[in-house]
C-alpha positions in Angstrom: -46.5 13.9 -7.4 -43.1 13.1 -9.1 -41.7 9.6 -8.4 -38.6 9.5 -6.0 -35.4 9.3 -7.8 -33.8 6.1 -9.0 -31.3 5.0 -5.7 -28.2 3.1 -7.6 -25.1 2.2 -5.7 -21.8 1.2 -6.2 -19.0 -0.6 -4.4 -15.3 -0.4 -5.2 -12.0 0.2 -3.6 -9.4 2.7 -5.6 -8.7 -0.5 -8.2 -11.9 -0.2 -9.6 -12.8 3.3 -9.0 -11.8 4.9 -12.0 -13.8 2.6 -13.9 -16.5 3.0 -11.5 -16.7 6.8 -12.2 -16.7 6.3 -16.0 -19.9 3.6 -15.5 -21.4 6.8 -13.2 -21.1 9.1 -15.8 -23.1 6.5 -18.4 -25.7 6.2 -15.8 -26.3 9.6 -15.5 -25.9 10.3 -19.3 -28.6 8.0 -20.3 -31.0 8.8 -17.3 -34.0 10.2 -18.3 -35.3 10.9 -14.5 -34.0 11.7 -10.9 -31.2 10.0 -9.7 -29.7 9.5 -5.8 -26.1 8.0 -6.5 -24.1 6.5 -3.7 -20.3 5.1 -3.9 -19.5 2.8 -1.0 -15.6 2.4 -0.7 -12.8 1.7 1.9 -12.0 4.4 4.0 -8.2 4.1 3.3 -8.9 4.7 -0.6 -11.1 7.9 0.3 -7.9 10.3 -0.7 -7.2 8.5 -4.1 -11.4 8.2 -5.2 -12.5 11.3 -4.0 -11.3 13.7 -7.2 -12.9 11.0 -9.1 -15.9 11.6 -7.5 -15.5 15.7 -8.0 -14.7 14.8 -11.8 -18.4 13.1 -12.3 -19.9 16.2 -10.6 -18.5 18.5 -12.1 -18.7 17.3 -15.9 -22.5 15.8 -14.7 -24.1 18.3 -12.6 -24.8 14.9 -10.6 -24.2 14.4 -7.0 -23.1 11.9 -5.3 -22.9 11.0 -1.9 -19.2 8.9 -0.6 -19.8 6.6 1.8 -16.3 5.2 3.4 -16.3 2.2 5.8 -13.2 0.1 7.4 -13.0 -3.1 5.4 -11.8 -5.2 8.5 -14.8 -7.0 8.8 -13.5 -9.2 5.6 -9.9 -8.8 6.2 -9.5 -12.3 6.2 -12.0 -13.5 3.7 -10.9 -15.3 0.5 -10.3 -13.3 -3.2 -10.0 -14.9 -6.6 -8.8 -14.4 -9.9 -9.6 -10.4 -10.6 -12.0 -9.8 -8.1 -11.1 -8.0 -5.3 -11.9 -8.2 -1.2 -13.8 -4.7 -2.4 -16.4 -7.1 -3.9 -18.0 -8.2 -0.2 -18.6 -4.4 -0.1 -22.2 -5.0 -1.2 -23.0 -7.2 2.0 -23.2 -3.9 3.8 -25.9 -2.0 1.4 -28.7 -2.5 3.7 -27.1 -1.2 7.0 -25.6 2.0 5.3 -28.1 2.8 2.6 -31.5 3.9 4.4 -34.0 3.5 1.5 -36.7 0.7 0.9 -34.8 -0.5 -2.0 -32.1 0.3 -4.3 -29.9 -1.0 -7.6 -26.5 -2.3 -7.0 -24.0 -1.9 -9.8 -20.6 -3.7 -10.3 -18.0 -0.8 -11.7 -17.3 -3.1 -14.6 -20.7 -1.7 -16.5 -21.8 0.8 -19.0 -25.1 1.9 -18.6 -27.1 2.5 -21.8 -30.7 3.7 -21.3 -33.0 4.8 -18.1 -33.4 2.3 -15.2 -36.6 3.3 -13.6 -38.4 0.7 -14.9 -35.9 -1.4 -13.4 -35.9 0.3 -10.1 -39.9 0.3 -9.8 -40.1 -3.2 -10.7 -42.9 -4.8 -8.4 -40.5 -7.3 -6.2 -43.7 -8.8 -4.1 -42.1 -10.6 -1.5 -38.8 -11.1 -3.1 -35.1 -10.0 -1.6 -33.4 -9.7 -4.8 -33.7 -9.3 -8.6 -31.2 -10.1 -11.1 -30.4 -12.0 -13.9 -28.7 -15.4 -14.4 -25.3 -16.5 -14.4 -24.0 -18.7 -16.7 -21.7 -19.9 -13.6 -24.2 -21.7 -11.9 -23.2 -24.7 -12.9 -19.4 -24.0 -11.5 -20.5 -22.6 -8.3 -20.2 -25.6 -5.3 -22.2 -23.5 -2.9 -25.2 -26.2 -2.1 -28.7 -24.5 -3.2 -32.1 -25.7 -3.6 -33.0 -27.8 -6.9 -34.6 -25.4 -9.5 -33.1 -22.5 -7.4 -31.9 -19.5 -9.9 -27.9 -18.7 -9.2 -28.5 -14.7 -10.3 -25.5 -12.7 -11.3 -24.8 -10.1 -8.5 -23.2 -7.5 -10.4 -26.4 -6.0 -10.8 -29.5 -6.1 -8.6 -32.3 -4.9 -7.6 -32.5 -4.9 -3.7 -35.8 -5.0 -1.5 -33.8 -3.2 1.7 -36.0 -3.1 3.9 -36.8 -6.8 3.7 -33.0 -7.6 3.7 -32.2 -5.3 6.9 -35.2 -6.8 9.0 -34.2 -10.3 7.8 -30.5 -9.1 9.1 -28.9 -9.2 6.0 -25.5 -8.9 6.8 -25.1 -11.3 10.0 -27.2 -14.2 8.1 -24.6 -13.5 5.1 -21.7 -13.9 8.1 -22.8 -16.9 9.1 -23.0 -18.4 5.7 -19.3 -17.3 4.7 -18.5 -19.1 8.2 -20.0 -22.2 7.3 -19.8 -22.4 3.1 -15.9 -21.2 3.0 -14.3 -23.9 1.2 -17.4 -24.4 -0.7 -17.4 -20.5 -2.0 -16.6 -20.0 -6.0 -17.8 -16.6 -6.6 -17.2 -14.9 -3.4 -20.5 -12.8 -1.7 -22.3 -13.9 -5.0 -22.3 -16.9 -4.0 -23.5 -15.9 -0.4 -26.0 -13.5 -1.7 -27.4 -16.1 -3.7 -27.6 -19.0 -0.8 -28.9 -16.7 1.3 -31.8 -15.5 -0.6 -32.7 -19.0 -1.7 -36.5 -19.0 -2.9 -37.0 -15.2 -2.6 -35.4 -14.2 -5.5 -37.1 -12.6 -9.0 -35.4 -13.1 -12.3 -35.5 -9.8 -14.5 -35.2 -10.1 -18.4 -31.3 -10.2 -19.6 -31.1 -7.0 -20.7 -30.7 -5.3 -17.6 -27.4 -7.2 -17.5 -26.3 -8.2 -20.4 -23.1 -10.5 -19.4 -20.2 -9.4 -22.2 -17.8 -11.7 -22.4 -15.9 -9.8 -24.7 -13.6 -11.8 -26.5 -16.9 -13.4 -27.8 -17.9 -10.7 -30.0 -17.1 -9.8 -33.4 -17.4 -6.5 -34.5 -20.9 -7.0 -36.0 -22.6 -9.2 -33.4 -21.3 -6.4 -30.5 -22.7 -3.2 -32.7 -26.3 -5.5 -32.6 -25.6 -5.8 -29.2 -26.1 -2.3 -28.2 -27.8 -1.0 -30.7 -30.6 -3.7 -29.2 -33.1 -1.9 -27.2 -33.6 -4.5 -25.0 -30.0 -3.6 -23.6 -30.2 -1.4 -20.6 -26.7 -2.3 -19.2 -23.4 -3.9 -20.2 -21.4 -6.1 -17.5 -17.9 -6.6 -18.4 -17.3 -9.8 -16.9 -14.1 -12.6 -16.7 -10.6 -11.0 -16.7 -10.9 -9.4 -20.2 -11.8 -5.7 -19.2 -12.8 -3.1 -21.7 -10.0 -0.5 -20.6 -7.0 -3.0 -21.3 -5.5 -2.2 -24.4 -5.6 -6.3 -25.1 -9.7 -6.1 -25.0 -11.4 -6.8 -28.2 -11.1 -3.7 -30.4 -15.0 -2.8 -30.5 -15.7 -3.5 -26.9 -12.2 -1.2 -26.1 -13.5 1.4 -28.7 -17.3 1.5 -27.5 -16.0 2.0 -23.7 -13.4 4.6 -24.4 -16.1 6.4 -25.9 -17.5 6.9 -22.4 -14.1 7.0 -20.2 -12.7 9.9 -23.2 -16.0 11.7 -22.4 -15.6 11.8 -18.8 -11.8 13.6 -19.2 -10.3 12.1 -15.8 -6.7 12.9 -15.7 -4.7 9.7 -16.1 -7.0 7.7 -16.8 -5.6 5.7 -19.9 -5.8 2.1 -21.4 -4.4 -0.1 -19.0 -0.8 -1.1 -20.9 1.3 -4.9 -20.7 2.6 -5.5 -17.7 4.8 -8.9 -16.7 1.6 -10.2 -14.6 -0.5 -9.5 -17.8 1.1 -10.3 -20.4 -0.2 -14.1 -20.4 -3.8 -12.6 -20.6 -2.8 -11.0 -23.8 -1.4 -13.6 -25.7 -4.6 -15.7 -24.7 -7.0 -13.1 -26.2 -4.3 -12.7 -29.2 -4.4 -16.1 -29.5 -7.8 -17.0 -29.3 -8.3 -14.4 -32.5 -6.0 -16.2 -34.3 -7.7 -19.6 -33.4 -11.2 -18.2 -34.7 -9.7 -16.8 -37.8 -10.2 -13.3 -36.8 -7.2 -12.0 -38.1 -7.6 -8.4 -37.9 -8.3 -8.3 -34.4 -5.6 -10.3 -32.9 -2.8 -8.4 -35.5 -4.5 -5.3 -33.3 -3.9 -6.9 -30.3 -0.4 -8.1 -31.8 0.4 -4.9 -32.6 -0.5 -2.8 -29.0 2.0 -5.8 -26.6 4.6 -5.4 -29.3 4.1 -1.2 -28.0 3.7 -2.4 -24.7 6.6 -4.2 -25.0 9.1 -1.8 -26.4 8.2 0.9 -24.3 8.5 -1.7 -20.9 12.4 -2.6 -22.6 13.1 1.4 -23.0 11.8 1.8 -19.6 13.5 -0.6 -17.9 16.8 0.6 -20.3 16.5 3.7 -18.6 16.6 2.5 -15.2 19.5 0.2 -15.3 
């Protein structure tokens, strides 16, 4: 008897989703079994994320199933920073998703390698398993001493345990109570809420890229390393912006070229980013890494120019 497919979902509004299908296409491209792919988004972004969706299937032979829900429920909820209301989108896995467990995935990942092993991972009596976040010592939400704050961008999720606990309302309640208190959004909730049922996996099911951390060298070790099952882009430096650290922009583009979506190019300078560039530049400089920030230098000087021609042309 085969073993049932590996159940991975994502959540994302049309921000995120074209990064979201390029992290679908590594997942399928390094699976080595079955796999039952779900994409949770909201239901006024269906139009703009469903050729997205058609573009995965038909360069993967993969389907996958759109689920599309009205966001209202966290309308008024608080955002932060890059991450969008799209992110409480996980706090409704268990009430869409009717299987005993699945693996949530942020749309900020590359996927290098097989997660079976992750997905039949013995939980025991656990909700949740995940690795740790560096951030637990920022987050204010109040938690247990010795209690693990686990990054929520990916986890494994015992569903059937979360939907008979009621997930969702318990998670309500919390965001009702903890607002002010909340740093990381429904990471934070997820993690209050499943205080003292929740496994830590090894670090290589997440590895947490910060990229600007990386030289060229220490990233190639990184994935080369076959301990690392998945990448996580996190803070504001994203692997598709043209400002990213070369390596980290070169190693993703090597998936989002692969996947051939029309228009989906390096995200260029803007007004509202061009502060984040000149910090990564900067930063380079700082460390002595030359070469990369003249790279970065070089691509807002393009930016730039072509931002002053196109504003030229509309005057």
């Amino acid at each position: 008897m085969s073993p049932p497919p590996t159940t991975v979902v994502y959540c994302f509004d049309k921000g995120y989703a074209p990064y979201g299908a390029v992290s679908t296409f590594s997942l399928i491209s390094n699976a080595k079994s079955a796999l039952e792919i779900f994409w949770i988004v909201p239901h006024e972004d269906q139009a703009s994320i469903v050729p997205l969706l058609s573009a995965v299937e038909e360069k993967t032979g993969q389907s996958v199933t759109l689920i599309t829900v009205l966001p209202d429920l966290f309308d008024t909820w608080k955002v932060i920073n890059h991450i969008s209301r799209g992110t409480y989108l996980r706090l409704l896995i268990p009430s869409l998703i009717n299987e005993s467990r699945v693996i949530y995935l942020d749309a900020d990942t590359l996927i290098l390698s097989d997660l079976s092993p992750l997905f039949s991972m013995d939980m025991g009596n656990h909700l949740i398993a995940g690795v740790k976040d560096p951030g637990d010592t920022i987050a204010q939400f109040p938690r247990h001493a010795g209690d693990p704050y686990l990054n929520a961008g990916v986890l494994l999720m015992n569903l059937d345990a979360l939907r008979a606990d009621v997930f969702l309302e318990k998670a309500q309640a919390l965001y009702q109570k903890h607002e002010t208190e909340i740093v990381y959004l429904d990471q934070c909730l997820i993690n209050k809420y499943a205080e003292g049922r929740k496994l830590v996996v090894d670090s290589g099911w997440n590895r947490l890229v910060f990229s600007h951390s990386y030289t060229a060298s220490s990233f190639e070790q990184l994935v080369q390393d076959s301990e690392t099952a998945i990448l996580h882009f996190v803070s504001q430096f994203k692997p598709w912006q043209r400002w990213c650290t070369p390596v980290v922009f070169d190693f993703w583009w090597q998936y989002g070229n692969r996947l051939g979506v029309e228009n989906l190019k390096p995200e260029t300078l803007t007004t509202s980013t061009a502060d984040h560039a000149l910090t990564i530049a900067r930063y380079f400089d700082e460390k002595e890494r030359f070469s990369e920030a003249s790279i970065i230098k070089s691509k807002m000087i393009d930016d730039l120019i072509a931002l002053l021609k196109g504003n030229a042309a509309t005057a």
